[in-house]
Biopython code that builds the backbone (N, CA, C, O; Angstrom):
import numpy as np
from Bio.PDB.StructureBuilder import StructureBuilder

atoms = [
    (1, "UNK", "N", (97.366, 107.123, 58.541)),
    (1, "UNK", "CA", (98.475, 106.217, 58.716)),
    (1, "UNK", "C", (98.752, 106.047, 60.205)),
    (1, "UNK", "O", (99.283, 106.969, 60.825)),
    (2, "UNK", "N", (98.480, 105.124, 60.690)),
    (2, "UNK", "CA", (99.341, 104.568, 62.069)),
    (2, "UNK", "C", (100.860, 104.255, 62.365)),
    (2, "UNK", "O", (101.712, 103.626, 61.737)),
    (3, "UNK", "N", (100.868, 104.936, 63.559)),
    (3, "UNK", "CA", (102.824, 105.430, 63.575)),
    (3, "UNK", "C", (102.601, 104.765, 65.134)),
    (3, "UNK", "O", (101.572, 104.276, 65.600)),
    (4, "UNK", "N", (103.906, 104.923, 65.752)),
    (4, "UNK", "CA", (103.898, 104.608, 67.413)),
    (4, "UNK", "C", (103.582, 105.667, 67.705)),
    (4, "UNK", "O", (102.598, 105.774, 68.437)),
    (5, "UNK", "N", (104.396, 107.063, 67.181)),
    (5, "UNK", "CA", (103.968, 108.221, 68.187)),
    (5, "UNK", "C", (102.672, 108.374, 68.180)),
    (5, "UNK", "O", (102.147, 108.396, 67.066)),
    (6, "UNK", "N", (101.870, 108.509, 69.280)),
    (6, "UNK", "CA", (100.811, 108.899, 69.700)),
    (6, "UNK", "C", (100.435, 110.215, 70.723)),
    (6, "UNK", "O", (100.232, 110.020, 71.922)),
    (7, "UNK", "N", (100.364, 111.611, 70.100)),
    (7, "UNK", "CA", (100.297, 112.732, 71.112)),
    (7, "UNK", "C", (99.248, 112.383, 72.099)),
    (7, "UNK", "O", (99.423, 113.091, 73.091)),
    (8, "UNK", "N", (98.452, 111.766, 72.218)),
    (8, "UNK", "CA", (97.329, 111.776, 73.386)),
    (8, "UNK", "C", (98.677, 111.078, 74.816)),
    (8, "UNK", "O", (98.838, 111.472, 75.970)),
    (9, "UNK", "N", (99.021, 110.541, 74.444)),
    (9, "UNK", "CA", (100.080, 109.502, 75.215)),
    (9, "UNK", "C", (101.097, 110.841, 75.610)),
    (9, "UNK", "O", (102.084, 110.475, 76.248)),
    (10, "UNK", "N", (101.070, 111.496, 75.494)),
    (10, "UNK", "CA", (101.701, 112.635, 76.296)),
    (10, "UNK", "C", (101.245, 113.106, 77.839)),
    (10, "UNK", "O", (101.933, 113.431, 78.806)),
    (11, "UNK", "N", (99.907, 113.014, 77.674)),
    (11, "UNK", "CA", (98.656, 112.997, 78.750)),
    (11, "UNK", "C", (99.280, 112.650, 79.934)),
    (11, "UNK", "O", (99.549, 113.255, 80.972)),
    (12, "UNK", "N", (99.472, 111.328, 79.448)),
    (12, "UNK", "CA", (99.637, 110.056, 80.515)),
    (12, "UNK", "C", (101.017, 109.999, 80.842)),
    (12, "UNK", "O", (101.422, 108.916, 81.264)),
    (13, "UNK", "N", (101.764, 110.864, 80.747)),
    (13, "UNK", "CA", (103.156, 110.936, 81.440)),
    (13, "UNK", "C", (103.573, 110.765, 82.522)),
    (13, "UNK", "O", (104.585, 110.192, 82.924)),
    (14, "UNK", "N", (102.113, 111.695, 83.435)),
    (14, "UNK", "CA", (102.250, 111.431, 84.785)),
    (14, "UNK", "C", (101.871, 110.241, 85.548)),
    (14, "UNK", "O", (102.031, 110.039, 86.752)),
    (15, "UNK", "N", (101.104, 109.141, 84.258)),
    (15, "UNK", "CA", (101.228, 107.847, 84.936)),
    (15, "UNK", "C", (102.338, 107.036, 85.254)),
    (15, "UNK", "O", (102.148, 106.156, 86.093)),
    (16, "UNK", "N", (103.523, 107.161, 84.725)),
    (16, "UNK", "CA", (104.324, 106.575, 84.853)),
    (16, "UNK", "C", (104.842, 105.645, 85.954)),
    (16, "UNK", "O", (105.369, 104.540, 85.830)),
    (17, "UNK", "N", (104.607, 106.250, 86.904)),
    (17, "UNK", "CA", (104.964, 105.907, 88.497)),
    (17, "UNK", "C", (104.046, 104.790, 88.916)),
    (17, "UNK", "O", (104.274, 104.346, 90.041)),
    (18, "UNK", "N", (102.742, 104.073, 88.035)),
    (18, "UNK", "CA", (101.846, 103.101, 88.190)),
    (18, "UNK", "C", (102.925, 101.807, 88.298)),
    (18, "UNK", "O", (102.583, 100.787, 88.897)),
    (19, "UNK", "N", (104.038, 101.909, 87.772)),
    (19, "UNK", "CA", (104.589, 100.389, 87.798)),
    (19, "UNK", "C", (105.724, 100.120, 88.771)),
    (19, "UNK", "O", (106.154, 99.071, 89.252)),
    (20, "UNK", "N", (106.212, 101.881, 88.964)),
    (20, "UNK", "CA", (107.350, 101.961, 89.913)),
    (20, "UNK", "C", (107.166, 103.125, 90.347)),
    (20, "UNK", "O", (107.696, 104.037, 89.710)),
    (21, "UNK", "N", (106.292, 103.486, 91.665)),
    (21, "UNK", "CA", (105.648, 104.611, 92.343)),
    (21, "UNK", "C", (107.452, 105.272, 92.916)),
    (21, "UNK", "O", (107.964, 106.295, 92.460)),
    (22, "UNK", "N", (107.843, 104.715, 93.559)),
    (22, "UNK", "CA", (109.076, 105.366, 94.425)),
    (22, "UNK", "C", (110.305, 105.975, 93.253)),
    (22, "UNK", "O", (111.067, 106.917, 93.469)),
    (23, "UNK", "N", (110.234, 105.134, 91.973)),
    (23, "UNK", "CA", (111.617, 105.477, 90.876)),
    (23, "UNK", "C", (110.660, 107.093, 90.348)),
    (23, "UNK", "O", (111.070, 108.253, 90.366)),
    (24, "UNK", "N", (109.416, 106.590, 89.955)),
    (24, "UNK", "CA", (108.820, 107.949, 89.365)),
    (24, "UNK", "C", (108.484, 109.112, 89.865)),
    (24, "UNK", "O", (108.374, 110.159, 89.227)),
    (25, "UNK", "N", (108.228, 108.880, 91.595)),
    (25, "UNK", "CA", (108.349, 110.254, 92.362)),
    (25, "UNK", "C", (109.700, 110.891, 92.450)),
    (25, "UNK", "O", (109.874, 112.096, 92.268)),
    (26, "UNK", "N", (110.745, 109.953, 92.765)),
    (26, "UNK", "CA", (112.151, 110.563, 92.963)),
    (26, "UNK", "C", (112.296, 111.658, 91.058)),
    (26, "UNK", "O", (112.815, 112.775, 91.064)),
    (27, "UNK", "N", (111.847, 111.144, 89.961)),
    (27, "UNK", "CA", (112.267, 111.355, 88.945)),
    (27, "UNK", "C", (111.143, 112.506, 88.505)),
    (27, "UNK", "O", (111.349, 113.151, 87.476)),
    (28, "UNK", "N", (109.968, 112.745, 89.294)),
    (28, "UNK", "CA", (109.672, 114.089, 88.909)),
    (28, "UNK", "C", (109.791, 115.121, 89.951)),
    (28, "UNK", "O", (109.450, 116.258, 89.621)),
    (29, "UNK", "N", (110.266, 114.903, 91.302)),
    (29, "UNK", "CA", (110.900, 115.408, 92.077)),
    (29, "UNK", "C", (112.456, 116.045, 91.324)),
    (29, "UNK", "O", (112.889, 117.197, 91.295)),
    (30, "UNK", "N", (112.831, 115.201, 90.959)),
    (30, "UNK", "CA", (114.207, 115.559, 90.504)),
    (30, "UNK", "C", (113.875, 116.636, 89.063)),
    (30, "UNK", "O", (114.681, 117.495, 88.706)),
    (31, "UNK", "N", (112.832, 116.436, 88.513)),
    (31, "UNK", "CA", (112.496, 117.322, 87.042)),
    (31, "UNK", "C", (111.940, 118.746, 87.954)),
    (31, "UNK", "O", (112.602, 119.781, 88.021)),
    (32, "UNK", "N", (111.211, 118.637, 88.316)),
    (32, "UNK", "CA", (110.959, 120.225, 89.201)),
    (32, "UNK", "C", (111.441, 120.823, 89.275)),
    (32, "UNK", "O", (111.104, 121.937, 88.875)),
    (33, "UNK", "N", (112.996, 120.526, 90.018)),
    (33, "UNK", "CA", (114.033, 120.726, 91.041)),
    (33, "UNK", "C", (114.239, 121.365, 89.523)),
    (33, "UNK", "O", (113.870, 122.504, 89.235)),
    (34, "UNK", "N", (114.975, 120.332, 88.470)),
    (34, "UNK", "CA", (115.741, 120.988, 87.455)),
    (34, "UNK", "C", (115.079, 122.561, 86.974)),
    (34, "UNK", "O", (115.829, 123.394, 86.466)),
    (35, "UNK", "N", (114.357, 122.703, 87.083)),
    (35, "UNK", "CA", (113.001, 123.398, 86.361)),
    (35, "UNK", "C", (112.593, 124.932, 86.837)),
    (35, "UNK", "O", (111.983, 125.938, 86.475)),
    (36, "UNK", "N", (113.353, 124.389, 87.876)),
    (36, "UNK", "CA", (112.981, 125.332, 88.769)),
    (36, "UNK", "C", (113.770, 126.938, 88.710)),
    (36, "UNK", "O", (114.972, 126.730, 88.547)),
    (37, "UNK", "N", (113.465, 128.548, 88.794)),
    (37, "UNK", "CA", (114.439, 129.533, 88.670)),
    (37, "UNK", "C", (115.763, 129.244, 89.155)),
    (37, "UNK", "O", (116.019, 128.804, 90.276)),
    (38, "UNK", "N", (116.519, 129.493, 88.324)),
    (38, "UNK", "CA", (117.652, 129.880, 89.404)),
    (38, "UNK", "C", (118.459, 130.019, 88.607)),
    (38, "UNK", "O", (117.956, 130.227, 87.503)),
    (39, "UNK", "N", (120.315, 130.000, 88.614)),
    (39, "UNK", "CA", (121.268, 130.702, 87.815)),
    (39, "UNK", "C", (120.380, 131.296, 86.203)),
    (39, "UNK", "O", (120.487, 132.405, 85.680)),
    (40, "UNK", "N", (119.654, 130.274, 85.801)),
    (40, "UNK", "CA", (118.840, 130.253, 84.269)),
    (40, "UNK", "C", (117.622, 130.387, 84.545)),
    (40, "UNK", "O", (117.220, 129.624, 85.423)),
    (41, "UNK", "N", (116.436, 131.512, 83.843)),
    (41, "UNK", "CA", (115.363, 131.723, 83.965)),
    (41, "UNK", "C", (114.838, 130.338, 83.609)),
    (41, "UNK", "O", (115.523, 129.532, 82.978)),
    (42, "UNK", "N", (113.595, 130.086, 84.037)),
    (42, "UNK", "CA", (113.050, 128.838, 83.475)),
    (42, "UNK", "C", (112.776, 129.435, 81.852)),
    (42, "UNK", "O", (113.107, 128.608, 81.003)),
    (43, "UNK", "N", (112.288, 130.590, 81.360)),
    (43, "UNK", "CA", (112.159, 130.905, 79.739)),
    (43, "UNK", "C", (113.309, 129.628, 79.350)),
    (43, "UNK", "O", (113.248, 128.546, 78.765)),
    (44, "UNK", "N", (114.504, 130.540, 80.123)),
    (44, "UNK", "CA", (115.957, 129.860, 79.506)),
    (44, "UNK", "C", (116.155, 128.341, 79.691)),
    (44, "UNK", "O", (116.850, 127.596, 79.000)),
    (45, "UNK", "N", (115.437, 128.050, 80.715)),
    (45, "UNK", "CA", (115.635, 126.530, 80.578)),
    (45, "UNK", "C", (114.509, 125.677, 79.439)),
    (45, "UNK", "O", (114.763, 124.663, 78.789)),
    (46, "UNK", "N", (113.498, 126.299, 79.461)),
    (46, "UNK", "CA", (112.923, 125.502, 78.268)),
    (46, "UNK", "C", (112.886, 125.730, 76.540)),
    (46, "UNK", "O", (112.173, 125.206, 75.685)),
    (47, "UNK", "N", (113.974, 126.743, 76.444)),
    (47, "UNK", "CA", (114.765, 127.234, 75.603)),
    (47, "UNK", "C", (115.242, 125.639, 75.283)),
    (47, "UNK", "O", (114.976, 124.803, 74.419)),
    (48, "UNK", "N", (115.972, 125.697, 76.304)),
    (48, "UNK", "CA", (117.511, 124.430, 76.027)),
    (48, "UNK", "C", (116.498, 123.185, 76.068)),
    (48, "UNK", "O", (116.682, 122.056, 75.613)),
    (49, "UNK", "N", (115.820, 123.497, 76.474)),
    (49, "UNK", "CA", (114.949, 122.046, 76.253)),
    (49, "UNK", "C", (114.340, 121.458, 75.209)),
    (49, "UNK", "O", (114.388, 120.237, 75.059)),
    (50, "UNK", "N", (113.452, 122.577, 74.051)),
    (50, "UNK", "CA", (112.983, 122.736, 72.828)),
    (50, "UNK", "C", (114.051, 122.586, 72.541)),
    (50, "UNK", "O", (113.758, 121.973, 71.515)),
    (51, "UNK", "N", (115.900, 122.601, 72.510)),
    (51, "UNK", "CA", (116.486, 122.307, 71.586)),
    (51, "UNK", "C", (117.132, 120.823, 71.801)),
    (51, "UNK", "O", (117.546, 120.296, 70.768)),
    (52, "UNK", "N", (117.281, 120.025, 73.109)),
    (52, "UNK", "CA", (117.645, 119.157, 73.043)),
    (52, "UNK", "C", (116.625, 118.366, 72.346)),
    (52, "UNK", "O", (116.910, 117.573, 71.448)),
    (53, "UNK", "N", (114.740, 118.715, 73.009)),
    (53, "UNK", "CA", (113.989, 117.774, 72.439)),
    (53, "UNK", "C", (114.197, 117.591, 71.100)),
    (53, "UNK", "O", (113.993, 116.430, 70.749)),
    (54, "UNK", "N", (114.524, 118.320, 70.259)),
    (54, "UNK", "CA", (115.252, 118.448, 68.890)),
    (54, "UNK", "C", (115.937, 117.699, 68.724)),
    (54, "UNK", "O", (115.465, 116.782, 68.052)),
    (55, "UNK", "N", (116.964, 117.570, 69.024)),
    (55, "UNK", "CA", (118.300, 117.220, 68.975)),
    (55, "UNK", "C", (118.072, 115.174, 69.338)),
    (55, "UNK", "O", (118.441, 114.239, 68.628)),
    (56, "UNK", "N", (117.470, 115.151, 70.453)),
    (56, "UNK", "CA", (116.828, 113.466, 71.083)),
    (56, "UNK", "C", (115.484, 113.262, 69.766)),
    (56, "UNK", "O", (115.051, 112.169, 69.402)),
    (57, "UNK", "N", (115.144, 114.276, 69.370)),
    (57, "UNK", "CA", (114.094, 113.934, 68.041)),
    (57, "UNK", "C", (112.862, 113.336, 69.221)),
    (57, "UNK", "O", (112.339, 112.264, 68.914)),
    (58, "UNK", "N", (112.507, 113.853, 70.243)),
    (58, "UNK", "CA", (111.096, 113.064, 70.685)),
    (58, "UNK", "C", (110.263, 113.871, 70.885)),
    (58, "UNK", "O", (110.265, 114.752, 71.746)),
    (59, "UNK", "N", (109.222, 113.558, 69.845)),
    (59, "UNK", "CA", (107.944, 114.183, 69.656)),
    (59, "UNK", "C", (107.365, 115.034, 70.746)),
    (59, "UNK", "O", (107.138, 116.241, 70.830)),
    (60, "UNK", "N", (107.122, 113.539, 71.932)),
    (60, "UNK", "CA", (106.124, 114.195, 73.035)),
    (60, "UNK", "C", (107.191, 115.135, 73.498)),
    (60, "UNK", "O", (106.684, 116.166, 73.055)),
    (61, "UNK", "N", (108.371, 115.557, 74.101)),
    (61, "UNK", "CA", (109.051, 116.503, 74.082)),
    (61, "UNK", "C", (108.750, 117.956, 73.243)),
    (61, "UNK", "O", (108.210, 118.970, 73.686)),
    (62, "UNK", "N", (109.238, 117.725, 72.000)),
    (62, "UNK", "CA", (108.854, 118.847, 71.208)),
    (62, "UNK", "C", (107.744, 119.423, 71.193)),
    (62, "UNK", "O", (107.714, 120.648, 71.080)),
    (63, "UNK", "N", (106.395, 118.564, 71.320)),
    (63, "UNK", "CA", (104.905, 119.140, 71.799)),
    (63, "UNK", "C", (105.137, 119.830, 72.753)),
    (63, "UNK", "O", (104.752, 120.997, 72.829)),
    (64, "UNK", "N", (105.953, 119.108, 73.844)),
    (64, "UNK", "CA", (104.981, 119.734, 75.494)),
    (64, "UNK", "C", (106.263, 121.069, 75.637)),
    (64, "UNK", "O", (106.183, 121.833, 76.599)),
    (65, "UNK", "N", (107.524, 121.258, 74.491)),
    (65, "UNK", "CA", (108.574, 122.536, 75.124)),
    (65, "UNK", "C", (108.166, 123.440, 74.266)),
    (65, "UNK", "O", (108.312, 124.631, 74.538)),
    (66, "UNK", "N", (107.382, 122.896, 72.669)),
    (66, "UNK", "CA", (106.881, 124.345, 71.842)),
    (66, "UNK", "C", (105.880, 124.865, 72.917)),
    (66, "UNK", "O", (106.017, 125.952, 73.478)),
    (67, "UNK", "N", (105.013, 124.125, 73.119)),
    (67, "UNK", "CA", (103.756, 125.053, 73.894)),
    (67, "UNK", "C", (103.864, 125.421, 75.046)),
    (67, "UNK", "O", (103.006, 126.124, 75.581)),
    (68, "UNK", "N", (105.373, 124.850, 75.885)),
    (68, "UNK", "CA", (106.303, 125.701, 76.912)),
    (68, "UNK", "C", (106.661, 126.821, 76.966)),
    (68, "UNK", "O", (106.475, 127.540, 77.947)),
    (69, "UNK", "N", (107.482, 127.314, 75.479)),
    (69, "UNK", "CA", (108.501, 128.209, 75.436)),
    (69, "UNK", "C", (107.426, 129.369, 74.462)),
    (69, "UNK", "O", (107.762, 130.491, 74.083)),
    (70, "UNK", "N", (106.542, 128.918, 74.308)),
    (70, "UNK", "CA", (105.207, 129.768, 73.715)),
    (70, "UNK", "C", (104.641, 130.527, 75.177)),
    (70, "UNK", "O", (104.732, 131.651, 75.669)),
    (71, "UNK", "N", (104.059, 129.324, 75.525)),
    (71, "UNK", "CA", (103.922, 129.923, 76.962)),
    (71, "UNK", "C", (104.804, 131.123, 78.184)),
    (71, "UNK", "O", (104.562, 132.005, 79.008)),
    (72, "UNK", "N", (105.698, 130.521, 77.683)),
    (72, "UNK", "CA", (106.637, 131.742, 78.569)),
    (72, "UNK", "C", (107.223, 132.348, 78.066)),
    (72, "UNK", "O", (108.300, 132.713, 78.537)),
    (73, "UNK", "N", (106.785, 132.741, 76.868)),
    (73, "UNK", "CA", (106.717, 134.249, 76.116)),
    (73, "UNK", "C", (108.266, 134.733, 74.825)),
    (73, "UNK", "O", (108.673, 135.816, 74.403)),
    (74, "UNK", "N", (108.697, 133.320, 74.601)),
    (74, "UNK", "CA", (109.483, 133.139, 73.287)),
    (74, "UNK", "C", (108.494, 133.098, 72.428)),
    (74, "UNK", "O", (107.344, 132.673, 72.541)),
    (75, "UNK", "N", (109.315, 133.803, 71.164)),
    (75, "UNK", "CA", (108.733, 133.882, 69.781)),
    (75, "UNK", "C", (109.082, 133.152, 68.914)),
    (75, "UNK", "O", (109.917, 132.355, 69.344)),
    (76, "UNK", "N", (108.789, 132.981, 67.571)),
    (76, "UNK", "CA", (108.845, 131.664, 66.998)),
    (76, "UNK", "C", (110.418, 131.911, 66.445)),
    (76, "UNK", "O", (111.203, 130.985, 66.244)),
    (77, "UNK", "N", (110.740, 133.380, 66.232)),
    (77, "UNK", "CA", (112.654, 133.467, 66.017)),
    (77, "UNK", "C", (113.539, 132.552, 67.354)),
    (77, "UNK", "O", (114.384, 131.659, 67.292)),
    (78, "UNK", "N", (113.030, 133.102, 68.264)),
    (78, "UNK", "CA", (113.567, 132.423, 69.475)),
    (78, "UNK", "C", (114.069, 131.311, 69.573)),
    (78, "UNK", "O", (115.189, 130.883, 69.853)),
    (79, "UNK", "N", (112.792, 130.742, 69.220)),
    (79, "UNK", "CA", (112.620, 129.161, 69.369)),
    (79, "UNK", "C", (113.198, 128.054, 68.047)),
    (79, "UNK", "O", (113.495, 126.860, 68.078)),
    (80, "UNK", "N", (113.193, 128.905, 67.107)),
    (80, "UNK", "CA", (113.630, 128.282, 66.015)),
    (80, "UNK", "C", (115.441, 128.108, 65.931)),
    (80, "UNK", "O", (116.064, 127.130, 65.517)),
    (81, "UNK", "N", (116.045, 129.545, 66.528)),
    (81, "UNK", "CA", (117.071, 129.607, 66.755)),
    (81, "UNK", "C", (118.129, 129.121, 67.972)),
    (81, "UNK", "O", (119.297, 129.383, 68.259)),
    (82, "UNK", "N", (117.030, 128.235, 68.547)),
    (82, "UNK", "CA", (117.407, 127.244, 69.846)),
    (82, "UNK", "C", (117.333, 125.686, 69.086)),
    (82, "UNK", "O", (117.684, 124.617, 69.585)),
    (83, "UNK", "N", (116.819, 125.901, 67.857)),
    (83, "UNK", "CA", (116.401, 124.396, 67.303)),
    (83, "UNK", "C", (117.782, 124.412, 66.313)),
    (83, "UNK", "O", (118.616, 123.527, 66.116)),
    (84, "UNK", "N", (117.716, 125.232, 65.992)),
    (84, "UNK", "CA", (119.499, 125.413, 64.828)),
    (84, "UNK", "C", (120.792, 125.258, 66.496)),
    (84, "UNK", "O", (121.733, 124.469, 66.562)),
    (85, "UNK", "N", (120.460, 126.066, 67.370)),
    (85, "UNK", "CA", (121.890, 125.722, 67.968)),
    (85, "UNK", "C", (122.200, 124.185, 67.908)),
    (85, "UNK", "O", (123.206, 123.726, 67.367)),
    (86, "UNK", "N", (121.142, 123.378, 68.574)),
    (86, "UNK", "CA", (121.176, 121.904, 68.694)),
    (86, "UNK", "C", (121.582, 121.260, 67.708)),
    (86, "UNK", "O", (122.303, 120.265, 67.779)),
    (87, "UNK", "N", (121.069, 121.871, 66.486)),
    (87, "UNK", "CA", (121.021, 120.953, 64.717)),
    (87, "UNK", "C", (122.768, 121.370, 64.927)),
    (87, "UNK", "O", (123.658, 120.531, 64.787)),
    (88, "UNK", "N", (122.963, 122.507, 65.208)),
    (88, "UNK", "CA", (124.990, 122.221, 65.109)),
    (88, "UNK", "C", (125.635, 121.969, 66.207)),
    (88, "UNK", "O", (126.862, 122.043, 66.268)),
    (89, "UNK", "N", (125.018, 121.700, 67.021)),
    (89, "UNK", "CA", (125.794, 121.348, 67.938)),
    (89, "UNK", "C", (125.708, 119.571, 67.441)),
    (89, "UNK", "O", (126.652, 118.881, 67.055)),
    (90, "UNK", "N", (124.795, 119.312, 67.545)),
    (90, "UNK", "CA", (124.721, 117.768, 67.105)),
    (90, "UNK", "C", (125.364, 116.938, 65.640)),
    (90, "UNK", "O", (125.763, 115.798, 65.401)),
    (91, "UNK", "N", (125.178, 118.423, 64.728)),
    (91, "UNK", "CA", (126.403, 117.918, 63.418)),
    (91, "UNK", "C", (127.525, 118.066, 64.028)),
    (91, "UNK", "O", (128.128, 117.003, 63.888)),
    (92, "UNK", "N", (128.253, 118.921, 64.735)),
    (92, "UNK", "CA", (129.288, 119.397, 64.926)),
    (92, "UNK", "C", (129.725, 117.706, 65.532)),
    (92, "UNK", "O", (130.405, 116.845, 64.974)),
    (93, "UNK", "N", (129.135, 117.687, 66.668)),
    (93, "UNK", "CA", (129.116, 116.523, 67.210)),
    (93, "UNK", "C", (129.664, 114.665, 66.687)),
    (93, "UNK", "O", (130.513, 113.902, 67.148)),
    (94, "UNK", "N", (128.631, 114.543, 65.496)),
    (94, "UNK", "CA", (129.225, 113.693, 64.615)),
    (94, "UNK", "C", (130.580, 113.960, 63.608)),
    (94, "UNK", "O", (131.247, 113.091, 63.048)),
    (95, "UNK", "N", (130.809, 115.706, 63.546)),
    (95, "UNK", "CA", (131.821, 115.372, 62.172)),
    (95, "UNK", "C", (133.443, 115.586, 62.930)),
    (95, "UNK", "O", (134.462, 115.515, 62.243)),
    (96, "UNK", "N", (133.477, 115.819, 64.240)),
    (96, "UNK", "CA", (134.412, 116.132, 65.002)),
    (96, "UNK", "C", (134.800, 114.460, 65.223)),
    (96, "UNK", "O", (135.962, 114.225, 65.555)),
    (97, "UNK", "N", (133.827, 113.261, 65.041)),
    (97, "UNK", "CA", (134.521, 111.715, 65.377)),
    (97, "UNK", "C", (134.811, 111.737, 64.202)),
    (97, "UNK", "O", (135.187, 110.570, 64.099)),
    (98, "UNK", "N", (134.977, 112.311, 62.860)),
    (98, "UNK", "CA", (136.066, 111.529, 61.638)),
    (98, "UNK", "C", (137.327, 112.152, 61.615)),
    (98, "UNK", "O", (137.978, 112.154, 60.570)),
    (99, "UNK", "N", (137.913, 112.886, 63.037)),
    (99, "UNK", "CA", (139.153, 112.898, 62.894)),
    (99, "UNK", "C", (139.265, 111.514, 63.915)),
    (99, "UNK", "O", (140.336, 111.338, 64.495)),
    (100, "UNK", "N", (138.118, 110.518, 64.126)),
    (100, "UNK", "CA", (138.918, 108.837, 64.549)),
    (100, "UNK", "C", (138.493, 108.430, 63.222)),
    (100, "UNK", "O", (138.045, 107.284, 63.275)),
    (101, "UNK", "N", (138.472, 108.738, 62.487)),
    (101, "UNK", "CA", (138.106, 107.914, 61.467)),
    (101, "UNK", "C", (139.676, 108.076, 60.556)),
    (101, "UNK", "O", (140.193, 107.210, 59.851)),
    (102, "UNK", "N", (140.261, 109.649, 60.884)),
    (102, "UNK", "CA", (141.054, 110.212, 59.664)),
    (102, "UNK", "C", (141.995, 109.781, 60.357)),
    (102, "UNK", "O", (143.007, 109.996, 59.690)),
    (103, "UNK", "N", (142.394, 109.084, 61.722)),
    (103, "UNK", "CA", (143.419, 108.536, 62.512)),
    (103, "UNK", "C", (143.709, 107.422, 61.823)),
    (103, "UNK", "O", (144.736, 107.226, 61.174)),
    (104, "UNK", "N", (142.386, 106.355, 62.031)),
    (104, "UNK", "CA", (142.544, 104.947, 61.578)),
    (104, "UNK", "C", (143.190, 105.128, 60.087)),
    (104, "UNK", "O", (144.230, 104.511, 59.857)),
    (105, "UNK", "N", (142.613, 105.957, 59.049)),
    (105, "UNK", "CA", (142.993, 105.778, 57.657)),
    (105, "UNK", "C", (144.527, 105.906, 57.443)),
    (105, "UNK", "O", (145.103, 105.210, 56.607)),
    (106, "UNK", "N", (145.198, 106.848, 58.248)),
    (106, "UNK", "CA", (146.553, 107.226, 58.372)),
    (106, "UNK", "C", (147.197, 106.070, 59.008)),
    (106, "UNK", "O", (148.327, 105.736, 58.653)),
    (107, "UNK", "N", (146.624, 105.501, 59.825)),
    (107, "UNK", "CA", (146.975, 104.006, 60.860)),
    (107, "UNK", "C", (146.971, 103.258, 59.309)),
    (107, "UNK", "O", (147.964, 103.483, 58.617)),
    (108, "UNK", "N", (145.985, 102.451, 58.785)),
    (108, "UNK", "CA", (145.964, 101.480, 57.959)),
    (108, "UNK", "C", (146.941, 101.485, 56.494)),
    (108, "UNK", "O", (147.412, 100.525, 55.885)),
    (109, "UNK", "N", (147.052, 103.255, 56.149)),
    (109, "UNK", "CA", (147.630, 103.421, 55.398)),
    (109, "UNK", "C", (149.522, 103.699, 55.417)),
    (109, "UNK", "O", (150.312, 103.937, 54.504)),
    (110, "UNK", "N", (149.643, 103.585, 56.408)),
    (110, "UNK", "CA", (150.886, 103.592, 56.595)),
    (110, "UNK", "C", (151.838, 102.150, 56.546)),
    (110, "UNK", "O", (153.053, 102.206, 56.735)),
]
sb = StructureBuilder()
sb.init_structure("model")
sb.init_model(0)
sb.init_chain("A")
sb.init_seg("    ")
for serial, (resi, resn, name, xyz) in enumerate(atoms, 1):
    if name == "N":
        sb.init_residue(resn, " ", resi, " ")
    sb.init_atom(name, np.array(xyz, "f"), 0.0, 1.0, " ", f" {name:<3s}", serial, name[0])
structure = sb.get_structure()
């Protein structure tokens, strides 16, 4: 079955900068930087990363932070339990806007 996602197209990430050389250096300049040790081990930063890629649902993400956070020596409890923080942080996220929802009903119903 043919889908858009295409993992080979992960590859080519670092082409990006072919159409806009100066936006795509500043923007993996700026990913380094993020990436880089400091207050948070990088383990810990690609922790949070496997869970946002989760959370944003993008494939090439989730490929390139499992075989990240594999790489830098998380286990599959680890990693799974960085994929649940996101899954509630992101429900939490949606069910915390139906108190605008439980506003309006009290608004209309009054």
């Amino acid at each position: 079955m043919k889908t858009y996602y295409n993992s080979e197209d992960l590859k080519q990430f670092g082409s990006i900068g072919e159409l806009q050389k100066s936006m795509a250096d500043k923007f993996f300049a700026y990913y380094a930087e993020v990436f880089k040790e400091g207050a948070l081990t990088a383990r810990e930063k690609s922790l949070i990363a496997l869970g946002v890629a989760h959370a944003l649902q993008c494939p090439y993400c989730i490929d390139a932070y499992t075989t990240d956070t594999l790489e830098k020596g998380c286990d599959e409890e680890q990693m799974m339990e960085a994929v649940h923080v996101a899954a509630a942080i992101r429900g939490g996220a949606s069910l915390v806007h139906s108190t605008q929802m439980m506003n309006k009903i009290k608004e209309i119903s009054m």
